[in-house]
C-alpha positions in Angstrom: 75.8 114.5 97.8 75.0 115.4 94.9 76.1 116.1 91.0 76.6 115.4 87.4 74.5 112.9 87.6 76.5 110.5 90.5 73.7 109.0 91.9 73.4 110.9 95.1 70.1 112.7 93.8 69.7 116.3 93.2 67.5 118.8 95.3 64.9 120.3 93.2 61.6 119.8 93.2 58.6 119.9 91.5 56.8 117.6 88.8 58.9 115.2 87.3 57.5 114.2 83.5 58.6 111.3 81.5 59.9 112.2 78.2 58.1 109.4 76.4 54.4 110.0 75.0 52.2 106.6 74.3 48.8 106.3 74.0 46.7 104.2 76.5 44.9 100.9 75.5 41.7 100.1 76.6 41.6 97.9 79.5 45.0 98.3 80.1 46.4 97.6 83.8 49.1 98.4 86.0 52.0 96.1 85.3 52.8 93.8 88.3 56.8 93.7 87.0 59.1 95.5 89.0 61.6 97.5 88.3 65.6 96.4 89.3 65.5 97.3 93.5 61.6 97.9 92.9 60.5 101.7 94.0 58.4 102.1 96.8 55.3 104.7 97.0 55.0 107.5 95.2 57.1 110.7 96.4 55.4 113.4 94.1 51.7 114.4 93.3 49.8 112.0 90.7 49.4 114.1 87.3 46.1 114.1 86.8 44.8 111.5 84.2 42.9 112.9 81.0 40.1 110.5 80.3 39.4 109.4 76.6 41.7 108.1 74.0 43.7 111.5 73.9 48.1 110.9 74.2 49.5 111.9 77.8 52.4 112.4 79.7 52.8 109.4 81.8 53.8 110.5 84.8 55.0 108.4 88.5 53.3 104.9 88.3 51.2 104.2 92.0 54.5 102.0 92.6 56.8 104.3 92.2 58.9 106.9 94.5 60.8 109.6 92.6 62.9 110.9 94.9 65.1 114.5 94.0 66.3 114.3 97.7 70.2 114.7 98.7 72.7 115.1 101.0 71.3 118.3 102.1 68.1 117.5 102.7 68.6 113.9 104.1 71.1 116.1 106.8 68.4 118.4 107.4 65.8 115.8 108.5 68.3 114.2 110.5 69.3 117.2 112.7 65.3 117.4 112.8 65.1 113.5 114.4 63.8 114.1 118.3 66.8 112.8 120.5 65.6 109.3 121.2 65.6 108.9 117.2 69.2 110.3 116.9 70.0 107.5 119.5 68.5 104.8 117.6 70.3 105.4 114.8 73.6 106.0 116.7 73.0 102.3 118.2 72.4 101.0 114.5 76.2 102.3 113.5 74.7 105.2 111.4 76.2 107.5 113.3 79.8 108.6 112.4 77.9 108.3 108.6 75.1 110.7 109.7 77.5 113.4 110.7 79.5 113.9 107.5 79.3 117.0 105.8 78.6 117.5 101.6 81.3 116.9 99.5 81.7 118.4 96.2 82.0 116.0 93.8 85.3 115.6 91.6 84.0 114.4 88.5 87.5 114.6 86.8 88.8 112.2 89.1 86.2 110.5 89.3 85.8 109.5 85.9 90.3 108.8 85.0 89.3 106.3 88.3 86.9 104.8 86.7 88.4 104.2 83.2 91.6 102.3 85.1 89.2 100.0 86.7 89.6 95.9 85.6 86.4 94.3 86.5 88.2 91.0 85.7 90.1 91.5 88.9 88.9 93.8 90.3 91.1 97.1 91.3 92.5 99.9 89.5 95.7 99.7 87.5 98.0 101.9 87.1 102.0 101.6 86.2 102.9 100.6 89.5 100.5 98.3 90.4 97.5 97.0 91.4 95.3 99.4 93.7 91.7 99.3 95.3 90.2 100.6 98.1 89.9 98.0 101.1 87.5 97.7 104.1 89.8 99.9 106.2 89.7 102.5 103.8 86.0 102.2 103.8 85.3 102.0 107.3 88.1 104.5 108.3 86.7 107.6 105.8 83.0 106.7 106.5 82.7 105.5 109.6 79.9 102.7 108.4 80.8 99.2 110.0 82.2 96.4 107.9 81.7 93.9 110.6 78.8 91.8 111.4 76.0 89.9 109.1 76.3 90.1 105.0 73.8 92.5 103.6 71.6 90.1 101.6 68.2 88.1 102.2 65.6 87.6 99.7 64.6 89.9 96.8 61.0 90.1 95.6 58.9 90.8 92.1 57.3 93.5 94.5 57.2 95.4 97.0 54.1 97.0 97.3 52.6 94.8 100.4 55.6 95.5 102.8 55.5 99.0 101.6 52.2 99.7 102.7 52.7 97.7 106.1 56.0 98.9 106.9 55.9 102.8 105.6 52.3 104.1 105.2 53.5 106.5 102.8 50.9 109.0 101.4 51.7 110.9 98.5 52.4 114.7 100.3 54.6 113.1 103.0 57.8 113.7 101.8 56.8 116.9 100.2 55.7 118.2 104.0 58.6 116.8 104.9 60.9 118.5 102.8 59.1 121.9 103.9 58.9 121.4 107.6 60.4 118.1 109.2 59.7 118.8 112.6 56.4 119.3 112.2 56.2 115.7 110.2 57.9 113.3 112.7 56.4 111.4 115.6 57.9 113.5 118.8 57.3 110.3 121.1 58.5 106.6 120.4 55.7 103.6 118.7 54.8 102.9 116.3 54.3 106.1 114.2 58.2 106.8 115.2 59.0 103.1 113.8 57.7 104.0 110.4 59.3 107.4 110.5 62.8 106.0 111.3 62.5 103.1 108.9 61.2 106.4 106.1 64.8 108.1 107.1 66.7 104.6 106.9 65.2 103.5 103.5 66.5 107.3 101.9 69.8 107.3 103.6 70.4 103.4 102.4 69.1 103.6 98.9 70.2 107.1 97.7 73.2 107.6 99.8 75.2 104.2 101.1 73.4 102.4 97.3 72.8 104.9 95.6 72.0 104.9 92.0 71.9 107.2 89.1 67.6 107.8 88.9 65.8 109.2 91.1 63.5 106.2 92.1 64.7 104.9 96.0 64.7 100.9 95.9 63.4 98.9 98.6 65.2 95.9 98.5 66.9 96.6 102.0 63.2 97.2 103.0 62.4 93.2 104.3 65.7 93.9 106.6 64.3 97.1 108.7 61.3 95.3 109.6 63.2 94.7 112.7 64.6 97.8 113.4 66.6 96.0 116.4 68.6 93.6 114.0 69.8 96.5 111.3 72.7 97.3 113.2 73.9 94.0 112.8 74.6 94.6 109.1 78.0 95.3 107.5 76.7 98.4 105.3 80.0 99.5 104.7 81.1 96.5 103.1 77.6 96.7 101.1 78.8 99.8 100.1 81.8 98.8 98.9 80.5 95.7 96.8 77.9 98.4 95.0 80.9 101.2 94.5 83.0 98.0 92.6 79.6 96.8 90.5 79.2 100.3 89.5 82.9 100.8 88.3 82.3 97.7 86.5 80.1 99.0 83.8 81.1 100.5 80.4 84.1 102.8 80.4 81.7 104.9 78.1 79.1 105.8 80.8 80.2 108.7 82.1 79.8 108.9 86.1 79.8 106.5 89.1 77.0 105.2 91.0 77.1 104.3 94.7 79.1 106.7 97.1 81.3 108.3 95.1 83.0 110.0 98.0 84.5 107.6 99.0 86.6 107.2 96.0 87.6 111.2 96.1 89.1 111.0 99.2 91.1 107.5 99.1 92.8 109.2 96.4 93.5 112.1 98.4 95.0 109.9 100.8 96.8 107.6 98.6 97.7 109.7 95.8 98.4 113.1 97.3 100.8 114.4 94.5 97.5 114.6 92.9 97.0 117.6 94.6 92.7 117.2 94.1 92.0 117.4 97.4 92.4 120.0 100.5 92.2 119.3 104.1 90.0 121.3 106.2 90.2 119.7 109.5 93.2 117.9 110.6 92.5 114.9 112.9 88.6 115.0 112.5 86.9 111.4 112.4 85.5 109.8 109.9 87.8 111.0 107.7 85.8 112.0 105.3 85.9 115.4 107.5 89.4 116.4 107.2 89.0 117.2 103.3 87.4 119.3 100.8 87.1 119.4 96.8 90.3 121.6 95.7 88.2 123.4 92.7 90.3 124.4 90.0 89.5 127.1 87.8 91.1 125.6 84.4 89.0 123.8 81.8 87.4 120.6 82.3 89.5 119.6 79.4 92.7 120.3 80.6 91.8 119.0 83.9 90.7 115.7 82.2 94.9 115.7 80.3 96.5 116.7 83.6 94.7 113.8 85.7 95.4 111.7 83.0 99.3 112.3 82.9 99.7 112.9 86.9 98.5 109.2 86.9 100.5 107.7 84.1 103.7 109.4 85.7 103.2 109.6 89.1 106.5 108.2 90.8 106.3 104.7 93.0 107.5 106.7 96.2 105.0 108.8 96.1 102.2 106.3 96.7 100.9 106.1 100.2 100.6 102.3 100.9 99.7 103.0 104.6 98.3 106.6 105.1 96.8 105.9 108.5 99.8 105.1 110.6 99.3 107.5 113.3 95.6 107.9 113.6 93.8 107.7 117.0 92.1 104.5 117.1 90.8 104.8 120.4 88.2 107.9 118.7 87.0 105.5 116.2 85.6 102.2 117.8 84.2 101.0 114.4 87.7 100.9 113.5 88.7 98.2 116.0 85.6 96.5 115.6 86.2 95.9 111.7 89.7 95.1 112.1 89.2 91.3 112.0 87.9 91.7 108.8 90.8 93.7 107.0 94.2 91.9 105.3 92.2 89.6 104.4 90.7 88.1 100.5 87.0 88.3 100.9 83.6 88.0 99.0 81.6 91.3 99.9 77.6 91.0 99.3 75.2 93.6 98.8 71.8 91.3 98.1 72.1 89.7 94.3 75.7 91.5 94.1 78.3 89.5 95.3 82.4 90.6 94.3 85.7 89.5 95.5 88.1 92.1 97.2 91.4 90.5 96.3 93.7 92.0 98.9 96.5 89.7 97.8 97.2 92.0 94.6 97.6 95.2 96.9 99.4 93.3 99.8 102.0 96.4 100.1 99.3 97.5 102.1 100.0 95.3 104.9 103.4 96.0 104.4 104.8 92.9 102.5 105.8 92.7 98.9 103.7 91.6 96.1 104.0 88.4 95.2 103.4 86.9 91.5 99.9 86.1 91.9 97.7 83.8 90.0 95.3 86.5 88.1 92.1 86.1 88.4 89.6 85.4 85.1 86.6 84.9 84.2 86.4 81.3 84.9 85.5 82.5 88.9 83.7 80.1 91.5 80.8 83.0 91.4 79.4 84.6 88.2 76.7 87.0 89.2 73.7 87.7 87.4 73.7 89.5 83.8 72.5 92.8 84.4 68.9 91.9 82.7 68.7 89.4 85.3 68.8 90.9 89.0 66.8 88.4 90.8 63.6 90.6 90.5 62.1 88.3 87.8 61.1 85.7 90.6 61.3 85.7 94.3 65.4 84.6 95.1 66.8 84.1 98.1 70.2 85.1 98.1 71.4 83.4 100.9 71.0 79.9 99.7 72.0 80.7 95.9 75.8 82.3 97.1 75.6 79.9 100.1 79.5 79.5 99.3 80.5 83.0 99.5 78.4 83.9 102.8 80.1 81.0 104.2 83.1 82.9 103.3 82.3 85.9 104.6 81.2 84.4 108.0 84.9 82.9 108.2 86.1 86.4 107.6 87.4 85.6 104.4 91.2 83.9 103.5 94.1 85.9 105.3 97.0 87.5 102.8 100.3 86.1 103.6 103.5 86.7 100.9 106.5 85.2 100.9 108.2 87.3 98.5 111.3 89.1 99.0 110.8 91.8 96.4 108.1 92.8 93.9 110.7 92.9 90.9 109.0 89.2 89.9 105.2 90.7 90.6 105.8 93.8 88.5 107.4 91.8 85.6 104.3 89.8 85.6 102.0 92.7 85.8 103.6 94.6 83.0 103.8 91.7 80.9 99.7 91.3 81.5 98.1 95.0 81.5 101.0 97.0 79.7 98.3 98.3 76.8 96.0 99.1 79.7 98.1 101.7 82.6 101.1 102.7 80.1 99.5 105.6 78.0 102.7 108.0 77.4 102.3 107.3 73.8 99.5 109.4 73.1 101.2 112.5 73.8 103.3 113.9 71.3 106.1 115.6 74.4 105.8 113.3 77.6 109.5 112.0 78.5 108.3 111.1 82.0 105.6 108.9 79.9 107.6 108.0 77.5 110.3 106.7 80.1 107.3 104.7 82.0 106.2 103.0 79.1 109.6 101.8 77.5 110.5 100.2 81.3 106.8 98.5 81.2 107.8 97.2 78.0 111.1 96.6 78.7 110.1 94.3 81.6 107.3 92.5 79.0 110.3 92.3 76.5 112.4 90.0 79.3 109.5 88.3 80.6 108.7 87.0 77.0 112.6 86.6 76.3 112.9 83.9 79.6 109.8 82.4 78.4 111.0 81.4 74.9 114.3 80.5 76.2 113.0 77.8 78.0 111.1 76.5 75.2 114.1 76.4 73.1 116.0 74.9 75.6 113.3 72.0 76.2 113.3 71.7 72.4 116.8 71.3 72.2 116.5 68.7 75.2 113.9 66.6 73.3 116.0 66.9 69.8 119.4 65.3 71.7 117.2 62.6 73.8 115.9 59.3 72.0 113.4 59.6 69.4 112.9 56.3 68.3 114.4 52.9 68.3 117.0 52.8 65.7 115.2 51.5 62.0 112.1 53.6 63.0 111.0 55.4 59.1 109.4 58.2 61.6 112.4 59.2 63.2 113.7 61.0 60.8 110.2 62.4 59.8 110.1 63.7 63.7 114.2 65.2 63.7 113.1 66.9 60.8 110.2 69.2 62.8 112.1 69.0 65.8 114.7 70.8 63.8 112.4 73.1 62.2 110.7 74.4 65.2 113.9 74.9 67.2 115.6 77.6 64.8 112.3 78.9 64.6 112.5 79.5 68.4 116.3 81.0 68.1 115.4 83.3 65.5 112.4 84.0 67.7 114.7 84.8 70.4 117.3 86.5 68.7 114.6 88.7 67.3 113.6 89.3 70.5 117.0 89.7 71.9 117.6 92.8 69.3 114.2 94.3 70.5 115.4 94.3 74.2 118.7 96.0 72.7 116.7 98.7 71.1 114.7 99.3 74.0 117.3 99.5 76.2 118.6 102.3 73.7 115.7 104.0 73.2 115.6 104.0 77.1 119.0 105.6 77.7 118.4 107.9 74.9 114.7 109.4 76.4 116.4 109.6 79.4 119.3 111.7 78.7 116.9 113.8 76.6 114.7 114.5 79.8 117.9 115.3 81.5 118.8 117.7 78.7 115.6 119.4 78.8 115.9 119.5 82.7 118.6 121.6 82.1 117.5 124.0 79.6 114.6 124.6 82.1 117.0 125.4 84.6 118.8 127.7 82.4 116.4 130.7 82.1 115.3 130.5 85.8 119.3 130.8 86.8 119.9 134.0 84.1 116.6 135.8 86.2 118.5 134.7 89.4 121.6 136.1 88.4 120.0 139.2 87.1 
């Protein structure tokens, strides 16, 4: 899958230059530094090297492997697997995964997803709530398994000695490949097939399930196929989860996702149908990835980019889908039951030197039960993870020792979600009170009463939350101004009355000021929403005069 840049890869081919020009010093060698998820061997031809002191295009270091492959053509050398291959990999839980189909990507969507993203706790916001995609989303659409051992072991400064002894790769080999698979691939199983399957594994892993925006394929999952008995005891899924949130963790300014994207298009289709982005093809298929395709719309990508915006900031509470799979047959998707220990549940997922919390307990209407007023999370977490100019590649780091704490976690299958709430009126105050700047955005159109409306209840609710708070203050002031300062004869009791005083009428005026703002909003409220009943009403008008006509 492929497009704008998403990190799937793109399917041309041909010579790939590096923009930069240097000149080469004498004596210079090959550094021994590897790139973050260090590339493997190289996929294209070696430019030839001019000899002298003359500038050249530096083309693919001996370390590297650019790879331009995609969806397409890692599908095409998949249907060209013999059978016994095919069965290996169905045995491994690649499967289901191995069947999808390209999806177009939905950069639109993509992208508004991305800029409601908190990587302080971790979900999307948006006026209703918290939402994020959870392991039975990602098992459910993918068909990857989110059961079994963490994804992580040790990560090395290179890669080049298990490269060689694991994958043999010679420069034309993926090039023949590309051209004519079958003729490439061992027909029989040893050793040759080994190296072959753990060549598929290593593209479908690090430019599909961990994808990344370059071309070069990592290798850090390399030192896990060795044993090409033991992969299938991996939770890839839940890898591919923990990547998809690291990657929506970068700057709101990069334009694009990394990781697999698709799965992000289609839990909105799912959870935010009024949307109206996606189309299904093929009602009841599994995965579920299956049943839908890219709706393309024909209008500019700048009024695409307004609409998405304003379906989100307005889309109505009832028409979330909390629980879009009630109904689905189980019984034809046995990585479903398999993962179901693991969902309703907080959990750290891992993905190597990537290690991020899925807090389930802020989208617990998913299990059916109200939210609760949560603690939010901050920044002061049990795990920080690397900066991202430190990703365990400058020294050998086993990753299973140094997040010891959360693999534990993840062994236990995480902390179960439980609420005792018996609404979410309390949860949402809180929330609108924390992230109202961030999911209310009516304001910035000049004619949105459905905006408008959204934002004046989110600040409404702020407005009270703030109002209680101050009230109690005053009222502890008050308390501590009537109680027993000092014994009588103390000079400093009449010092401390004195502030006591002073700061409790600055808490009434305080609250009266904020008393008159919850006033005016509760105008301003009743007013924008007779207006949008008004303007209801003239829209009605016309359409009943062509009726009538």
């Amino acid at each position: 899958m492929e497009g704008g840049g998403e990190g799937q890869g793109g399917d041309g081919g041909g010579r790939r230059w590096k923009k930069s020009i240097r000149r080469r010093q004498p004596g210079e060698g090959t550094s021994t530094a590897a790139p973050e998820a260090s590339p493997i061997a190289p996929m294209e031809e070696e430019p030839a090297v001019m000899s002298g002191d003359e500038d050249e295009p530096v083309g693919p270091k001996k370390s590297e492997l650019r790879s331009r492959l995609g969806w397409a053509v890692i599908r095409a050398v998949y249907d060209a697997l013999p059978e016994f291959q095919v069965r290996r990999l169905e045995g491994m839980g690649f499967g289901p995964f191995l069947w999808l189909e390209e999806l177009t990507p939905d950069l639109v969507l993509i992208q508004a997803l991305k800029e409601r993203w908190d990587p302080e706790c971790q979900a999307f916001l948006f006026p209703w709530g918290h939402m994020v995609p959870i392991l039975e989303d990602m098992v459910r659409i993918t068909g990857l398994r989110v059961d079994g051992q963490a994804v992580t072991g040790t990560t090395y400064t290179s890669y080049h000695e298990p490269v060689e002894r694991l994958l043999e790769l010679e420069a034309e080999y993926l090039v023949r490949l590309t051209e004519d698979a079958r003729a490439v691939l061992a027909k029989e199983e040893g050793e040759a097939a080994d190296r072959d399957l753990r060549r598929f594994l290593i593209l479908v892993i690090e430019k599909l399930i961990l994808g990344t925006r370059g071309d070069p394929v990592g290798c850090r999952c390399l030192p896990l196929l060795e044993d090409l008995s033991s992969v299938g005891n991996y939770a890839w899924g839940a890898a591919l989860l923990a990547h998809l949130f690291d990657s929506l963790g970068t700057s709101s300014r990069e334009t694009g996702v990394a990781g697999f994207f698709p799965l992000l298009q289609v839990w909105a289709y799912y959870h935010l149908p009024s949307l109206g982005r996606g189309v299904a093809r093929r009602r009841g298929a599994v995965p579920l990835l299956q049943c839908w395709q890219f709706y393309r719309d024909e209008r500019s990508l700048r009024r695409q980019v307004t609409l998405i915006h304003d379906a989100l900031d307005t889309v109505p509470f009832g028409h979330v889908q909390w629980t879009p799979y009630v109904g689905e047959d189980d019984a034809t998707q046995p990585w479903v039951e398999r993962g179901r220990p693991y969902f309703g549940r907080d959990i750290w997922l891992h993905c190597f030197n990537t290690v991020v919390p899925l807090y389930h307990r802020l989208v617990a209407r998913t299990l059916g039960l109200h939210q609760a007023v949560v603690e939010f999370p901050t920044r002061q977490r049990l795990w920080e993870r690397p900066g991202r100019s430190f990703r365990g590649i400058q020294q050998v780091t086993d990753w299973i020792v140094r997040v010891r704490e959360q693999l534990d976690d993840w062994e236990r299958r995480g902390k179960e979600v439980v609420s005792e709430a018996a609404s979410d009126e309390d949860y949402f105050r809180a929330y609108a009170r924390k992230y109202v700047a961030q999911v209310y955005k009516g304001s910035r159109r000049s004619l949105d009463p459905e905006g408008r409306i959204s934002s004046l209840e989110g600040i409404l609710h702020s407005t009270i939350q703030q109002r209680d708070d101050l009230q109690a203050v005053v009222d502890q002031v008050v308390m501590g101004r009537a109680g027993p300062c000092a014994a009588d004869g103390d000079p400093g009791r009449s010092v401390l009355e004195g502030q006591l005083a002073a700061t409790a009428a600055r808490a009434e005026d305080a609250l009266a000021q904020l008393r008159e703002w919850e006033q005016e909003l509760g105008t301003a409220l009743a007013r924008t929403t007779t207006q949008e009943a008004e303007m209801a009403e003239l829209r009605l008008r016309p359409e009943a005069a062509e009726v009538a006509r």
